[in-house]
C-alpha positions in Angstrom: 17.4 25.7 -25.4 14.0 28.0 -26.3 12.6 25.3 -23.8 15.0 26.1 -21.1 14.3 30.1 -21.4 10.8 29.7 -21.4 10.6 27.7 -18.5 13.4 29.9 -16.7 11.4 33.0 -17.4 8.0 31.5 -16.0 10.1 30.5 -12.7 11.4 33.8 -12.7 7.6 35.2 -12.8 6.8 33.4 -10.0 9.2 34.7 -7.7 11.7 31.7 -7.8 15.3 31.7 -8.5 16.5 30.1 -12.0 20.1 28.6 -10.7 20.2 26.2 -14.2 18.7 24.4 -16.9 15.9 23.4 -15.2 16.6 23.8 -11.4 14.9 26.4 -9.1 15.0 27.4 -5.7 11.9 28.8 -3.6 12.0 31.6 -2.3 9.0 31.8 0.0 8.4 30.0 3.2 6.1 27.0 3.8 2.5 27.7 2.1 -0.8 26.4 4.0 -0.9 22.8 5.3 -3.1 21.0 3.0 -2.7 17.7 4.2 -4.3 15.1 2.0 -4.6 11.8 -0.4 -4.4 11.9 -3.7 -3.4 9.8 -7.0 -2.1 10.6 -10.2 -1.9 8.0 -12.7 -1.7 7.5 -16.8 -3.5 4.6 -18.8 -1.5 3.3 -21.4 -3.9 2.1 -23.1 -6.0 5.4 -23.5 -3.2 7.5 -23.2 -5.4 9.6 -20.6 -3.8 11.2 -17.8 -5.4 11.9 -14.8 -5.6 13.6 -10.6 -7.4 13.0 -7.5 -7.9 14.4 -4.4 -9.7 14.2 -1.1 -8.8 16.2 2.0 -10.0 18.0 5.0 -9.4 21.4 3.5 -12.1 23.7 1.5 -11.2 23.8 -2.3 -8.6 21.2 -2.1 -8.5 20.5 -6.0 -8.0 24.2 -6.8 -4.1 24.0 -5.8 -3.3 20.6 -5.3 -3.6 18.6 -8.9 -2.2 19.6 -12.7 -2.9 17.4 -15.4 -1.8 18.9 -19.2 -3.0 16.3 -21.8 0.2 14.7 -23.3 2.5 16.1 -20.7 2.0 14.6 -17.5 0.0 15.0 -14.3 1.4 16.5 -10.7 -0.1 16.3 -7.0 1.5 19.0 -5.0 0.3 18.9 -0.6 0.8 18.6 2.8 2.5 22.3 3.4 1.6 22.7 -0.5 3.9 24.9 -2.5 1.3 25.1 -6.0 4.1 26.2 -7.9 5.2 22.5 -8.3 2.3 21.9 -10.5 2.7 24.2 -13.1 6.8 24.2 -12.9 6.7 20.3 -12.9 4.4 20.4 -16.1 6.5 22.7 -17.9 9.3 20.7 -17.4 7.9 17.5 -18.4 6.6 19.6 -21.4 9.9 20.2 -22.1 11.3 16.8 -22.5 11.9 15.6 -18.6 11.2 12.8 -16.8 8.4 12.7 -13.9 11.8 11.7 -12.2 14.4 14.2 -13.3 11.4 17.4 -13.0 10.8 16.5 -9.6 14.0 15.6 -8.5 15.3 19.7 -9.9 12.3 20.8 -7.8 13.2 19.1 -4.6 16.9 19.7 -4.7 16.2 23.5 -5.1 13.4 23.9 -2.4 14.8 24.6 1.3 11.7 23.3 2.4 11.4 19.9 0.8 10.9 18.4 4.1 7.3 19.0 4.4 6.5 18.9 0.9 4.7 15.9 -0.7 4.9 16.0 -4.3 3.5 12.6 -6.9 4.5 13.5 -10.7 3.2 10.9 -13.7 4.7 11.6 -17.2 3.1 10.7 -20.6 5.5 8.1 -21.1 3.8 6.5 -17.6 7.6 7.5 -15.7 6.3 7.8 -12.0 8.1 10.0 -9.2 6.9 10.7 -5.8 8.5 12.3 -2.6 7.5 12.5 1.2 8.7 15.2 3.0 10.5 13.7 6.7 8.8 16.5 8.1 5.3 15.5 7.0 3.3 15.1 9.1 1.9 10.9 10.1 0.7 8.8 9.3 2.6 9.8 5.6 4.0 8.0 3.0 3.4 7.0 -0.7 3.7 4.4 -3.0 4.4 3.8 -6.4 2.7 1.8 -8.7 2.6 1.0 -12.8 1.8 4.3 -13.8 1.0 5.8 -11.0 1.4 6.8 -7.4 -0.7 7.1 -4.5 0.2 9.4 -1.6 -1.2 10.7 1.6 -0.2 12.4 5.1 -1.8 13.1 8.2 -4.4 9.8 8.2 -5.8 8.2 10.6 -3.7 4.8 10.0 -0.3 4.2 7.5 -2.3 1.8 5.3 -4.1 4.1 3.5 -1.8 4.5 0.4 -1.4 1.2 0.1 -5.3 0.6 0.1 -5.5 3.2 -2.6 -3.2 1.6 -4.8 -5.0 -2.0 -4.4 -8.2 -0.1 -5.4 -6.4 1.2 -8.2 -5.3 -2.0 -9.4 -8.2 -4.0 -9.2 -10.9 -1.9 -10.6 -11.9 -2.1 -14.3 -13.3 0.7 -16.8 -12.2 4.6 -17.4 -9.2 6.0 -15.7 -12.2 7.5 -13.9 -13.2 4.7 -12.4 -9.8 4.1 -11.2 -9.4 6.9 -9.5 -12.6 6.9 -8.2 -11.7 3.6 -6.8 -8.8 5.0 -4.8 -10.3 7.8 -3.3 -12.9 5.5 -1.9 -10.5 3.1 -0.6 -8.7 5.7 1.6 -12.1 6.5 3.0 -13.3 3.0 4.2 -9.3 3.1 5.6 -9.9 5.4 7.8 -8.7 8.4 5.0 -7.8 12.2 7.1 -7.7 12.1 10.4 -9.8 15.1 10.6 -12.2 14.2 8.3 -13.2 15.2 4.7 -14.1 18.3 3.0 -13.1 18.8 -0.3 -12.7 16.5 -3.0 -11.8 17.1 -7.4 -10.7 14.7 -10.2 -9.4 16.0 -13.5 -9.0 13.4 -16.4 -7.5 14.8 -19.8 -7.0 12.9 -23.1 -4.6 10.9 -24.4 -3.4 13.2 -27.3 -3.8 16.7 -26.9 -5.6 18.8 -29.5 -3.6 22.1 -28.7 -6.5 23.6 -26.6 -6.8 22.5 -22.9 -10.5 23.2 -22.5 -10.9 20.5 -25.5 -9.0 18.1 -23.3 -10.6 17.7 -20.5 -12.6 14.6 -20.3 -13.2 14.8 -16.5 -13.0 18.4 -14.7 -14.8 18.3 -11.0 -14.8 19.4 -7.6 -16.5 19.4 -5.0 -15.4 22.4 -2.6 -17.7 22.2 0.1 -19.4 19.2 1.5 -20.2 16.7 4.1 -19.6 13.5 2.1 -17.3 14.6 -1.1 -16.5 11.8 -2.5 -20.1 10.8 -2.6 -20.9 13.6 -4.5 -17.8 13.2 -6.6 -19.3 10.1 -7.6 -22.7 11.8 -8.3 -20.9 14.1 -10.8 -18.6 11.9 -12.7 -22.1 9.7 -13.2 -23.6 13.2 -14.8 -20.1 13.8 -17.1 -20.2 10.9 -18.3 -23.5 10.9 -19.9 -22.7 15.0 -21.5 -19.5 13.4 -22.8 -21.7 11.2 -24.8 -23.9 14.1 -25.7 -21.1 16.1 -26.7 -19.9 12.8 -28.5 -22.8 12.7 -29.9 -22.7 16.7 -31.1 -19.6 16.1 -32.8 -21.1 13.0 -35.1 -24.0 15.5 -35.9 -21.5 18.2 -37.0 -20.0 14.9 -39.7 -23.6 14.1 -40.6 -22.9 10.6 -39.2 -26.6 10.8 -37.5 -26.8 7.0 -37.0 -23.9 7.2 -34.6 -24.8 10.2 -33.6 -28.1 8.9 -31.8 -26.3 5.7 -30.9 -24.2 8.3 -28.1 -27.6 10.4 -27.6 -28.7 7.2 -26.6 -26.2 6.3 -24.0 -26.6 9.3 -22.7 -30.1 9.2 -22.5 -29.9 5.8 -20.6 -27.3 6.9 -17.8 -29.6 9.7 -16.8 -33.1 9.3 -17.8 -34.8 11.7 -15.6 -32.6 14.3 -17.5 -34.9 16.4 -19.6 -32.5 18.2 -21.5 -30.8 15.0 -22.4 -33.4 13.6 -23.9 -35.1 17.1 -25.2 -32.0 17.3 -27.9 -32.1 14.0 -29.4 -35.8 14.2 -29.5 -34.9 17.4 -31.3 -32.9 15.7 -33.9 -34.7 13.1 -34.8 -37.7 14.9 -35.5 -35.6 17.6 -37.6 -34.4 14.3 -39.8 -37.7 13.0 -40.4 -37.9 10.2 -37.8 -41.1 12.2 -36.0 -42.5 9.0 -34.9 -39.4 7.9 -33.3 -39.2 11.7 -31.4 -42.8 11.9 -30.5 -42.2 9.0 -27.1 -39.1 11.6 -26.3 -41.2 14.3 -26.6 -43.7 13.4 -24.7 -41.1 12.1 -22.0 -39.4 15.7 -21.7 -43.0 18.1 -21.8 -43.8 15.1 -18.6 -40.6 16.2 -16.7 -40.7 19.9 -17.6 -43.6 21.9 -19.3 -41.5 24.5 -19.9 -39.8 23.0 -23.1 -43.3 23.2 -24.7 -42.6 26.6 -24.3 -39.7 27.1 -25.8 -39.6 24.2 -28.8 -41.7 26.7 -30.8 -39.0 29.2 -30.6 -36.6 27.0 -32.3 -37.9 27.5 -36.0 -36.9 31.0 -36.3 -33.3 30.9 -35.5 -32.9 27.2 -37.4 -32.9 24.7 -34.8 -36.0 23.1 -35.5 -38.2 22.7 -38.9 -40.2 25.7 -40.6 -43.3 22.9 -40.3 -46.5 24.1 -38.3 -48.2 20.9 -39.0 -45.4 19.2 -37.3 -44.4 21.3 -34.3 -48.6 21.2 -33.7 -48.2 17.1 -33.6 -45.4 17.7 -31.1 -47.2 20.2 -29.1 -50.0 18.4 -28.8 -48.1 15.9 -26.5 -47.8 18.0 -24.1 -49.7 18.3 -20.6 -52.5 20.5 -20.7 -53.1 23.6 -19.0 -55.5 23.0 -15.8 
């Protein structure tokens, strides 16, 4: 029952009408038409849940997917009513299905007809709904673990190409999700085009803080080709998750390991200075100079300004209290003309 009053008393904050344990009714009219594709899905074998989206419509990730680690994930568009993605979540939260939390939503919205909503639980349950009223070429489909939905495209087999993408493509959820957005594109995708597009991917097990979750948190509000650069950035995040990977072994002295994720990093973006900068950092502050000294010399190549600021290191502890050393480092870099 404390689940049912909390939930009650965050519909009631958002201006919708509690009519029973977890059943509400809207009480504004039709919000903006963002008419879209997206996908949410959940791995089983990770445990991660994730959200993606590609529309004609500027900021389209802002409003249209939720994704709580452990709970579930939610795609709420074409006349979008946000509210479904927090509501849904906090009813999955509190013990129901993808399948019953959407099904309370819909039967207490007047204007279900234009909604389309896609809801994934943690347990992989899938539910999805398309509006009559939205508007075609609409429709959705459900898959192991996921759903893929869309409205207003150019042709009615662009769901269906999402979910084959989805399928077929091996590695991270990620790369799955990836997958679909780029197969509703070569389908033809919106009929108007493409603006906007976001991903969010979260971890299997939550840790109790949602900005620890997050594996995957980008969007691209703006842009000519957004799923290009959505492809760009998920590239980048992938080598800082092995950085930050590679932070955390630090922190457990497991320096070994530690490099081994610096490393990964270091080989998905190379031309990254600050990527390598860090390890180079590290290895010299354990005593592997000579193994630093190529990465030095890399970094001062790409950027002189780190020669610049590596001396400032020592005094607040992030580099060793060793002039003879930070002079061999130094002394890699480009010379002044």
């Amino acid at each position: 029952m404390r689940e049912c009053r909390v939930v009650a008393g965050f519909l009631i904050g958002l201006g919708l009408v509690f009519l029973g344990p977890y059943s509400v009714a809207a009480a504004a009219a039709p919000r903006r038409p963002v008419h879209t594709y997206s996908i949410v899905a959940f791995d089983r074998t990770t445990g991660e849940l994730g959200a993606a989206v590609q529309s004609h419509w500027f900021s389209v990730g802002s409003t249209v997917i939720w994704v709580e680690s452990g709970v579930g994930a939610v795609a709420t568009q074409s006349f979008i009513e946000p509210s479904y993605g927090p509501l849904g979540l906090d009813l999955m939260r509190a013990g129901k299905s993808a399948a019953e939390a959407l099904a309370g939503l819909l039967k207490a919205d007047r204007n279900e007809a234009v909604r389309q909503v896609a809801m994934v639980d943690a347990l992989g349950t899938v539910a999805a709904h398309t509006g009559q009223n939205c508007i075609p070429e609409a429709g959705h489909i459900l898959g192991e673990a996921f759903s893929c939905q869309a409205n207003l495209m150019l042709k009615d087999t662009v769901w269906k190409a999402m979910a084959q993408a989805f399928r077929t493509t091996s590695g991270e959820l990620v790369d799955k999700l990836m997958a679909a957005l780029e197969a509703a594109e070569r389908e033809g995708g919106d009929i108007r085009g493409r603006q906007s597009a976001a991903i969010l991917v979260v971890k299997g097990q939550s840790s109790g803080s949602w900005w620890k979750d997050r594996l995957y948190d980008l969007r691209v509000e703006d842009d000519t080709a957004p799923l290009e650069e959505l492809r760009r950035l998920i590239h980048l995040n992938k080598a800082y998750n092995h950085m930050n990977r590679g932070d955390e072994l630090l922190a457990d002295n497991k320096v070994t390991e530690a490099m081994e994720e610096y490393t990964k990093a270091m080989e998905i973006v190379p031309d990254n200075a600050e990527m390598t900068f860090w390890p180079a950092v590290t290895l010299a502050t354990i005593g592997r100079v000579d193994e630093s000294l190529p990465l030095f010399r890399k970094v001062f190549a790409l950027d002189p300004n780190w020669a610049i600021l590596l001396p400032r290191l020592p005094r607040v502890g992030q580099f060793p209290k060793n002039k003879a050393l930070l002079k061999k480092v130094l002394a890699l870099a480009p010379r002044k003309k």
